[in-house]
N, C-alpha and C positions, 0 to 999 in steps of 0.2 A: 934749740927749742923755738916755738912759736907760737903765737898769742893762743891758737887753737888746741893745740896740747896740752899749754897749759892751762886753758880753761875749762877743756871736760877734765883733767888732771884734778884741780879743784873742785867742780859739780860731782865727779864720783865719790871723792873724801868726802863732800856735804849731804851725801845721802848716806855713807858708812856702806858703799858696794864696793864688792875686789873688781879686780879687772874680767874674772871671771863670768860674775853674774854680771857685769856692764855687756861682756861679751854673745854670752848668751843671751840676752834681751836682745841686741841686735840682729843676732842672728850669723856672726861671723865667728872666726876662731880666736881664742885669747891671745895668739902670738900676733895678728892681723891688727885687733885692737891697741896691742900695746904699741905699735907701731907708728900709729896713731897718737898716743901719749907722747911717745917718746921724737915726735916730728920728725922719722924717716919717711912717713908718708903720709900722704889725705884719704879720705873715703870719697867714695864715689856719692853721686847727688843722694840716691836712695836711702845712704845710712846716712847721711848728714839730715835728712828728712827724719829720720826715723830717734836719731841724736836729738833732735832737736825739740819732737814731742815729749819723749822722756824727759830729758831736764826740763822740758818746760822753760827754754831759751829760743831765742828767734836763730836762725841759721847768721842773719848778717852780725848779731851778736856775739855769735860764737866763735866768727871768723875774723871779726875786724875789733873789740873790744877785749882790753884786758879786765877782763872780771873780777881781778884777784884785789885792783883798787880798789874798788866798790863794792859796800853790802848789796850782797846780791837781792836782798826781800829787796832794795831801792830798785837795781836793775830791773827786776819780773814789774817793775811798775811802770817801767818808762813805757812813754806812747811808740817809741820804734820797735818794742820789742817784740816785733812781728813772727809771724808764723806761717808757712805758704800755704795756700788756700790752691785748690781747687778753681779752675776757672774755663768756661766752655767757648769754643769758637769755631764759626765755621769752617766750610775747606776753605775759604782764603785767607782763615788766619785771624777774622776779621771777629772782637770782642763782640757780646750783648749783653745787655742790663738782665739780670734773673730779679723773678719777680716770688719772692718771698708771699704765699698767701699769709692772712690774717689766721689761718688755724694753722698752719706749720710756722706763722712767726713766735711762737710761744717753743719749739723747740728748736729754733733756728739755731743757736749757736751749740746745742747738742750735735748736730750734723754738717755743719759749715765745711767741716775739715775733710769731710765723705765727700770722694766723689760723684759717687752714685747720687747724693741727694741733690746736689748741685747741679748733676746732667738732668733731674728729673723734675726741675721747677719752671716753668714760663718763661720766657723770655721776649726781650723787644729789642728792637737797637735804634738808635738818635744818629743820626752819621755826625753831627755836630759835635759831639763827646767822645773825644778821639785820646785824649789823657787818663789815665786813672783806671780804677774799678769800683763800677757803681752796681749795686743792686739795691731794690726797689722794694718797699715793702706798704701795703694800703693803711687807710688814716683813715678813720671814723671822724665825723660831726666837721666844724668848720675848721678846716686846717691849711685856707689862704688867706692872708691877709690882706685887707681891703683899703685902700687908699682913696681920696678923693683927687680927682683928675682937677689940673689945671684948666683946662680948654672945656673939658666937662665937669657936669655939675652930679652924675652917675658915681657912684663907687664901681672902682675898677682893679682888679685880682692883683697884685704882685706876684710876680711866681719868684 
């Protein structure tokens, strides 16, 4: 067995589904899935994606964590337990900041996981910001903080 087996092994008993209806939500056949359970084999990225919504566990969670230590309501709260997101790049590869309007950041985490709404937001790119995933979302009223300069006697932005 393997940490992965036996953790959707556990997530299906926690929600009272057969291997069946696990199956068919995926979209594969129930010998396929058990297969899975039973650590002769892995899924392809797709249904690990698709795994991963349904439980409601992050991919790297499911893969590299044994869940069966830990209450899992603790798990669903850690800050790793990530979800793959959607993310848009040019032909070379190359990331940009999406820029979140102020009327779609009210249903922004409705659609975060859509790609379509992701390819369909603004974008800019910093070439400076080479790590990470940043998107941008606008601020009302004053939302930089102002310092008094040494050398000047001005208030001057902190960014």
């Amino acid at each position: 067995m393997s940490i992965f087996s036996d953790n959707i092994r556990l997530l299906r008993g926690k929600q009272g589904k057969t291997q069946r209806e696990i199956a068919e939500h995926l979209q594969i056949t129930r010998s396929r899935y058990i297969s899975y359970e039973n650590g002769r084999s892995r899924p392809p990225i797709d249904v690990l994606i698709t795994m991963s919504k349904f439980f409601h566990v992050s991919i790297d969670l499911l893969l590299s964590v044994d869940i069966t230590k830990y209450p899992l309501e603790d798990m669903l709260k850690l800050p790793d337990n990530r979800i793959v997101l959607p993310i848009v790049v040019d032909q070379a590869g190359n990331e940009s900041i999406e820029i979140v309007s102020q009327k779609a950041s009210m249903g922004y985490l409705a659609g975060y996981s859509d790609p379509g709404y992701i390819e369909g937001l603004q974008r800019i790119s910093f070439p400076f910001l080479k790590n990470g995933k940043f998107r941008a979302f606008p601020a009302d009223g004053d939302s930089v903080l102002h310092i008094k300069g040494s050398k000047e006697k001005k208030n001057t932005p902190l960014l």
